[in-house]
C-alpha positions as CSV (number, residue, x, y, z in Angstrom):
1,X,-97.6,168.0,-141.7
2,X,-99.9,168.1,-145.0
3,X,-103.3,166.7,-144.0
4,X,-105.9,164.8,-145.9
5,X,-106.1,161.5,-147.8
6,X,-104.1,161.1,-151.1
7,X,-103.1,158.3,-152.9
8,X,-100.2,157.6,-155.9
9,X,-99.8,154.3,-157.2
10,X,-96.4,153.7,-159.1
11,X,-96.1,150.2,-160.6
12,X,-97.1,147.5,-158.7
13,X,-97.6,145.5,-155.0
14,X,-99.1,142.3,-157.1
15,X,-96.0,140.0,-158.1
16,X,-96.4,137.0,-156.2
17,X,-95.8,133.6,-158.1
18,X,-98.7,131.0,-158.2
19,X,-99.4,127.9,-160.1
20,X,-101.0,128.8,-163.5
21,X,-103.8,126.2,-163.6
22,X,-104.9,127.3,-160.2
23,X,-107.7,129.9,-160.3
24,X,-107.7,130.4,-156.7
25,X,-104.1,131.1,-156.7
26,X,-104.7,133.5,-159.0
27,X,-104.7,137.7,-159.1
28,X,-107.2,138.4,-162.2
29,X,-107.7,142.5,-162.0
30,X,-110.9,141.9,-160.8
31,X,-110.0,140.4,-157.3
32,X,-107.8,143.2,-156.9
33,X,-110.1,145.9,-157.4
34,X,-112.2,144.2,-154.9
35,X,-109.5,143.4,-152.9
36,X,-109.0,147.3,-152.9
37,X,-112.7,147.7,-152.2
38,X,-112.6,144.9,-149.3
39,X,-109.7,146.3,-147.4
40,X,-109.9,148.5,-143.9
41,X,-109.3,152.5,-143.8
42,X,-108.8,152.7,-140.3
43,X,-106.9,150.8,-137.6
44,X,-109.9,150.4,-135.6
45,X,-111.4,148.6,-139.0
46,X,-108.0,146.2,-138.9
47,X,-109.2,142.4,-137.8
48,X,-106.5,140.1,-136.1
49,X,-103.2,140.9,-135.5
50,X,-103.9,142.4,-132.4
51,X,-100.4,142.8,-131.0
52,X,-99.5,144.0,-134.5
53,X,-102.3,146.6,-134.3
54,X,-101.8,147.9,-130.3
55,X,-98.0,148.4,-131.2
56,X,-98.9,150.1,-134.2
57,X,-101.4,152.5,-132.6
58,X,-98.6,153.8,-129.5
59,X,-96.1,154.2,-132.6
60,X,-98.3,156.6,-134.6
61,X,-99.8,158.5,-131.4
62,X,-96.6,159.3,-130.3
63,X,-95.2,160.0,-133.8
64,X,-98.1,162.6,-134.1
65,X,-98.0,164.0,-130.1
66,X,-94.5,165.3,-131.6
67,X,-95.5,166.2,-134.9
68,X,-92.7,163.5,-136.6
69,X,-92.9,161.5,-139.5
70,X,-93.4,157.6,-138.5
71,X,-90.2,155.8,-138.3
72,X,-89.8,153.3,-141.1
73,X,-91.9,150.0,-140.5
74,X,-90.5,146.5,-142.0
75,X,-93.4,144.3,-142.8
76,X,-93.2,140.6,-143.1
77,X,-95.0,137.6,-143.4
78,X,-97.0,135.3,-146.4
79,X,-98.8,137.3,-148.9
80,X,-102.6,137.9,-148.4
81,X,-102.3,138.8,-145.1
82,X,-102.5,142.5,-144.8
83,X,-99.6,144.2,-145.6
84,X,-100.6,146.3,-147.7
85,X,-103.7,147.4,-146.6
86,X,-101.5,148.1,-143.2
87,X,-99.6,150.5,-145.3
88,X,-102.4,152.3,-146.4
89,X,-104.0,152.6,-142.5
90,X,-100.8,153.7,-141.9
91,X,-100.6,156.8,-144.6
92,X,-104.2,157.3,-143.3
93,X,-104.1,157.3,-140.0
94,X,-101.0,159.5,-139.7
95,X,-102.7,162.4,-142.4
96,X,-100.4,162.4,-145.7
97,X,-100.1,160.8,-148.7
98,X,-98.6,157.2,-149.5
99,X,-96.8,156.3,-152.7
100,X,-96.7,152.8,-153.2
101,X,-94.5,150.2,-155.8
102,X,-92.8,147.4,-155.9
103,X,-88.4,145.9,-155.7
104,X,-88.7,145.1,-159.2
105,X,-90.1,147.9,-160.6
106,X,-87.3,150.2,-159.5
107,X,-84.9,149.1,-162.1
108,X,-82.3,152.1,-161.6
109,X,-81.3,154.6,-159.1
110,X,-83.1,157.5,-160.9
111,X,-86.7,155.9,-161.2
112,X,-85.7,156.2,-157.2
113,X,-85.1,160.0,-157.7
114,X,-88.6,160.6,-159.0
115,X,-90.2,159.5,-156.7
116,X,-88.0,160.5,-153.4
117,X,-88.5,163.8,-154.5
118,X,-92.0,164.2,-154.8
119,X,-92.4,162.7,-151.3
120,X,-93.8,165.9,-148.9
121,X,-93.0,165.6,-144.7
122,X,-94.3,162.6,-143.4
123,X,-95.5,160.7,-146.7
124,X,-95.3,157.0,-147.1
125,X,-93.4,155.0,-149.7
126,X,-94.5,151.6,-149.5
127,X,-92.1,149.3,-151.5
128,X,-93.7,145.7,-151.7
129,X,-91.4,142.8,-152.3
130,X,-88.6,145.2,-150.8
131,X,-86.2,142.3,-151.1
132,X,-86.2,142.2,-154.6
133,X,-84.6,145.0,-155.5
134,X,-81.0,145.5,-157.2
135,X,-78.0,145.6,-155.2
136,X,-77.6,149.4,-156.5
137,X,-80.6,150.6,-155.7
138,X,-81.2,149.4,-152.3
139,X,-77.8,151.4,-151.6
140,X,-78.8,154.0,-153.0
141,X,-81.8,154.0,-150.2
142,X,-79.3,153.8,-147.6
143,X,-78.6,157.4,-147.3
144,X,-82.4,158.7,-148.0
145,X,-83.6,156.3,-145.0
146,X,-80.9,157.6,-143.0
147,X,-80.1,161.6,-143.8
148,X,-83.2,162.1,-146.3
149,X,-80.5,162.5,-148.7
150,X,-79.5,161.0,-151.8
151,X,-76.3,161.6,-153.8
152,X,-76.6,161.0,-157.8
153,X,-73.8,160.9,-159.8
154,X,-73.4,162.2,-163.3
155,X,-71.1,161.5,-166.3
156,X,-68.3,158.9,-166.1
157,X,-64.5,159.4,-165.8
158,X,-62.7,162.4,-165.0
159,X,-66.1,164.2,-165.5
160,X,-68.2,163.0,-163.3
161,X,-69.7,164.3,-160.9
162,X,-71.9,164.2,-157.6
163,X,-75.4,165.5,-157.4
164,X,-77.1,166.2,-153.7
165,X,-80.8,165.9,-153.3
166,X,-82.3,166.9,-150.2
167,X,-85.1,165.2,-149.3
168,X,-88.0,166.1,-146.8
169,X,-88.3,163.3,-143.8
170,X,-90.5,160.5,-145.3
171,X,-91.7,157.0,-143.8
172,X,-90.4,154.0,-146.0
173,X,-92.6,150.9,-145.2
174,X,-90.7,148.1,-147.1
175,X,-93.1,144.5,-147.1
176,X,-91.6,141.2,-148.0
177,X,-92.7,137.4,-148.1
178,X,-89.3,136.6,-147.8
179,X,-87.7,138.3,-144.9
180,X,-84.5,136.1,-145.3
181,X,-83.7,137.4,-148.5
182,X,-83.3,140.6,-147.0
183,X,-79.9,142.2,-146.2
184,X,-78.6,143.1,-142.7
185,X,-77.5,146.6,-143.6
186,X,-81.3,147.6,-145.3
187,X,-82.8,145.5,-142.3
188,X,-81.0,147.7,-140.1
189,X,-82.0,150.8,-141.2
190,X,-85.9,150.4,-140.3
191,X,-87.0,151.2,-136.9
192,X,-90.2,148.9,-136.5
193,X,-90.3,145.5,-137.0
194,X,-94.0,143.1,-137.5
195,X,-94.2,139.7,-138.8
196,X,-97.4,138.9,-139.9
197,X,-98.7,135.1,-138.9
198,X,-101.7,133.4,-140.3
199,X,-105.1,134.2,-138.9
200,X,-107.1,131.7,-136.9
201,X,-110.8,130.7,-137.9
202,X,-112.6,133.2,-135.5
203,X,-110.8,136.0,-137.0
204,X,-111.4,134.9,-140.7
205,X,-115.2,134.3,-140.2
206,X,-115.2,138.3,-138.6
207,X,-113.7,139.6,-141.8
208,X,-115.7,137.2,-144.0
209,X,-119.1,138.5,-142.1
210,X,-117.1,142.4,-143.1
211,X,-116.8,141.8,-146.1
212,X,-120.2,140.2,-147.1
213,X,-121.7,143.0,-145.5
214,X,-119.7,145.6,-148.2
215,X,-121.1,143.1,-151.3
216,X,-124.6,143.4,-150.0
217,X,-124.8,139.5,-149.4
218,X,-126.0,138.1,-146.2
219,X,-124.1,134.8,-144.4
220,X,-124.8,133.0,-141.1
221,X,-122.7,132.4,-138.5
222,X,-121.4,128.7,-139.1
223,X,-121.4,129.4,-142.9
224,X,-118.8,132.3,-142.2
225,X,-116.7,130.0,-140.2
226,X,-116.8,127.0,-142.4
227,X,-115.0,129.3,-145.4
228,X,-112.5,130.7,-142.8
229,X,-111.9,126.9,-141.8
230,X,-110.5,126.1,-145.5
231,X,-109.3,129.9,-146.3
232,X,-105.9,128.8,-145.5
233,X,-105.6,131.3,-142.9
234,X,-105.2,134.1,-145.1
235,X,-108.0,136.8,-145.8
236,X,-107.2,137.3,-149.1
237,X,-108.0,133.8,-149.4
238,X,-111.2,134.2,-147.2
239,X,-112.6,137.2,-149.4
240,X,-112.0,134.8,-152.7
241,X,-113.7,131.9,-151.7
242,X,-116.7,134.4,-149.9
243,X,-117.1,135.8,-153.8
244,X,-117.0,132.2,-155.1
245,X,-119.6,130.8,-152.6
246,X,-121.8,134.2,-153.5
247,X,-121.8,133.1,-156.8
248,X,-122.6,129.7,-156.2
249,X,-125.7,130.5,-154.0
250,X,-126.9,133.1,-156.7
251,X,-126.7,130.5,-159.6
252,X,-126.9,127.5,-158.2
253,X,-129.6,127.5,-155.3
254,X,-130.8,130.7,-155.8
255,X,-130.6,131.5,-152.0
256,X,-130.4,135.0,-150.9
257,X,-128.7,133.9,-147.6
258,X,-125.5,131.9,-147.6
259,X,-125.9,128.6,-145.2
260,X,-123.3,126.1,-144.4
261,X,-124.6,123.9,-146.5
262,X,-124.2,126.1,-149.1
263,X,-120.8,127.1,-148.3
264,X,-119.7,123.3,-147.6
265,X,-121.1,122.4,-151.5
266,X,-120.2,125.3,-152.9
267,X,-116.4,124.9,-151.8
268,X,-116.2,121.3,-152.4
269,X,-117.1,122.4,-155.6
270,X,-113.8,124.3,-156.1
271,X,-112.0,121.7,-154.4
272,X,-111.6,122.9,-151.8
273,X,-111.5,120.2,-148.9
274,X,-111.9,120.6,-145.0
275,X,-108.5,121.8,-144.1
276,X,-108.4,124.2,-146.5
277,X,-106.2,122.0,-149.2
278,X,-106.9,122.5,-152.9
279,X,-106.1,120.6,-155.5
280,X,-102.8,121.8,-156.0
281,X,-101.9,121.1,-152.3
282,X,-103.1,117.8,-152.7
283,X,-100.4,117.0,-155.4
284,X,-97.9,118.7,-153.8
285,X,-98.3,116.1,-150.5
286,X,-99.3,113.5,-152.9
287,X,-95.9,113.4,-154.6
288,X,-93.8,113.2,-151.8
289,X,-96.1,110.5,-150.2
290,X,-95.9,108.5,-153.3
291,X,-92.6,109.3,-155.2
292,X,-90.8,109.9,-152.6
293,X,-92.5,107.8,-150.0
294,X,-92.7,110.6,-147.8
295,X,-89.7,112.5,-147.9
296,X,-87.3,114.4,-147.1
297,X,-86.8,115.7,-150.8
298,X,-84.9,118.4,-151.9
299,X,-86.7,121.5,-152.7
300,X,-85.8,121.5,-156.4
301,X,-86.3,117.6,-156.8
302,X,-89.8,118.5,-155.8
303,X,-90.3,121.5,-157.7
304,X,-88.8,119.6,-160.9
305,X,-91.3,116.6,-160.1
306,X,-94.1,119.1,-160.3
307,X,-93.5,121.0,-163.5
308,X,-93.2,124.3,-160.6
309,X,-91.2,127.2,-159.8
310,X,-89.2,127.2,-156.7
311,X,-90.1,130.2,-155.4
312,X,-93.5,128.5,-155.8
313,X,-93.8,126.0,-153.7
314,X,-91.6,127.9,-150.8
315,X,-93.6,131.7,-151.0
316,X,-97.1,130.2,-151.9
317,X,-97.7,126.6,-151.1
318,X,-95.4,125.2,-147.9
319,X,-95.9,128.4,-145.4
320,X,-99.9,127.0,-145.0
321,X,-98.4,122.9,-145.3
322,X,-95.7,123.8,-142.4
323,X,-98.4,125.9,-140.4
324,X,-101.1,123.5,-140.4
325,X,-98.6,120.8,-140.0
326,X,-98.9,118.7,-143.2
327,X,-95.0,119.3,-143.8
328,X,-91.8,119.6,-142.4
329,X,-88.9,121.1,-143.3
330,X,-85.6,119.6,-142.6
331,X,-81.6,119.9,-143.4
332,X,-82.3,116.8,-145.9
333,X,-85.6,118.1,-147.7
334,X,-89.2,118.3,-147.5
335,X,-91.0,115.7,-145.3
336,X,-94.8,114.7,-144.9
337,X,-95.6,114.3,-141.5
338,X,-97.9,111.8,-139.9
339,X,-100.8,114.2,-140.7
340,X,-100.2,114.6,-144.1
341,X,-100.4,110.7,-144.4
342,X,-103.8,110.4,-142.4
343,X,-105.2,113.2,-143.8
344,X,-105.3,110.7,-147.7
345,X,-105.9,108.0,-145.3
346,X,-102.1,106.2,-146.2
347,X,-100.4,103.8,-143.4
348,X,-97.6,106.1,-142.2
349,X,-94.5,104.0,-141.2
350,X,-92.1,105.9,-139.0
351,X,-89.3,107.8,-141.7
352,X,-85.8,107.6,-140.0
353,X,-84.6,110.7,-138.0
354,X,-82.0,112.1,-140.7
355,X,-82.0,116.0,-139.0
């Protein structure tokens, strides 16, 4: 198995949705070279997720003890919580190169070819957004995953023909916000399975304190924990608002050590309230409070209300609203729960059980 650490990036892992007028919701290339600067290189680096990471670490030892490639690893969950950089650990930790890209940058079967083929024993291709990808590709995959082969047919009619690539054994790791969306016979074909869940304060305030440490700015205790309290429970998250709050000391107070007091201004600032809502969250709960005096609405009455893509408000916004418990979600539409209505400080009159 080659050793050593390589990287190829095809395309791109970046293609989540997010509200345009939200800057914090927002990818600028910036936050993703730091993002890329921020993450672990080792498993041992990895914070949270523990039974994630112990079940990753039995796969990959005994994967090497027999000198195999890993099987292929389905990765699920919200974006911002580590999938990617899991890929990478992975490619690193097992020695060989990873070749990541993205469902809806493989527009055809033979940008697939390209890059199958270039794949040595053991690499990685991590396909982000897995779930996005045509019908005839992902069919195409079937065979590769299965036989490390792939059968390309040329010319049309009586003409045509098939065309068999061998491939050498490779470790597809296929990442997705929307495990759902994904069909039973790809689903099938993986052999490990994680679903990422959102990280609790504690773990947050352990990767903010990480990550401070890598920008060369220093941050107390409570101050780390008070941004993981509003980072939504995603590190991504978490590493934004750390950057936003290092600004904010530099210019504003000119501290060199970032307090709570600091970090409680400085994110109030942004928006950013005490549970982690912004302002876009706010509307969100807002509009089904007052239009719809608390629900249930439909998903696209809501979406249309808002001026907002679907996949919007279900990928980016309502995973954090149901986890924190701000929203449900029932057969009828979206409803605001109790919480939601004390957190704006509303009366919240009992909705009828319709689910």
């Amino acid at each position: 198995m080659p050793t050593g650490r390589k990287k190829i990036l095809t395309g791109t892992s970046e293609n989540s949705s997010f509200p345009s007028e939200l800057l914090l919701k927002q990818e600028t290339e910036e936050d993703i070279v730091l993002n890329l600067s921020l993450r672990p290189g080792r498993l041992s680096e990895f914070v949270g997720q523990a039974e994630i990471v112990e079940s990753l670490k039995i796969a990959i030892t005994a994967a090497k003890e027999r000198k195999e490639p890993l099987e292929h690893v389905f990765l699920s969950g919200p974006p911002g919580l580590g999938k990617t950089a899991l890929s990478y650990i992975i490619a690193h930790e097992m020695g060989t190169k990873i070749t990541a890209t993205s469902g809806p940058a493989i527009e055809r079967a033979g940008d697939l070819i390209g890059i199958l083929t270039n794949l040595d024993t053991g690499d990685v291709l991590f396909i982000d957004e897995i779930h996005r990808m045509s019908k005839v590709v992902e069919e195409f995959l079937y065979p590769a995953m299965e036989n490390s082969q792939i059968d390309f047919i040329v010319d049309k009619g009586p003409y045509a023909r098939t065309i068999k690539f061998n491939l050498k054994r490779f470790t597809l790791i296929g990442a997705t916000t929307r495990s759902g969306l994904l069909s039973s016979a790809l689903r099938s074909r993986f052999g490990i399975f994680y679903h990422f869940d959102f990280y609790p304060p504690e773990d947050l305030a352990t990767i903010i304190k990480r990550s401070a440490d890598l920008l060369g700015v220093k941050v107390e205790e409570d101050a780390a924990l008070e941004i993981a309290r509003r980072s939504r429970g995603t590190p991504r998250i978490a590493n934004r608002l750390l950057r936003r709050v290092r600004d904010y000391a530099q210019v504003k107070d000119r501290a060199k050590v970032i307090t709570k007091e600091i970090a409680e201004k400085s994110l109030t600032s942004l928006g950013i309230d005490k549970k982690g809502l912004d302002e876009y969250d706010r509307k969100v709960l807002r509009t089904i409070i007052e239009l719809y005096n608390g629900g249930p609405v439909g998903v696209e009455s809501l979406a249309a209300s808002l001026n907002e893509e679907i996949d919007t408000l279900v990928d980016t916004i309502e995973p954090y609203l149901l986890k924190a418990g701000f929203l449900k979600r029932t057969s009828r539409g979206r409803l605001a729960t109790k919480t939601a209505f004390e957190h704006f400080g509303i009366k919240h009159e009992k909705q009828e059980e319709l689910f």
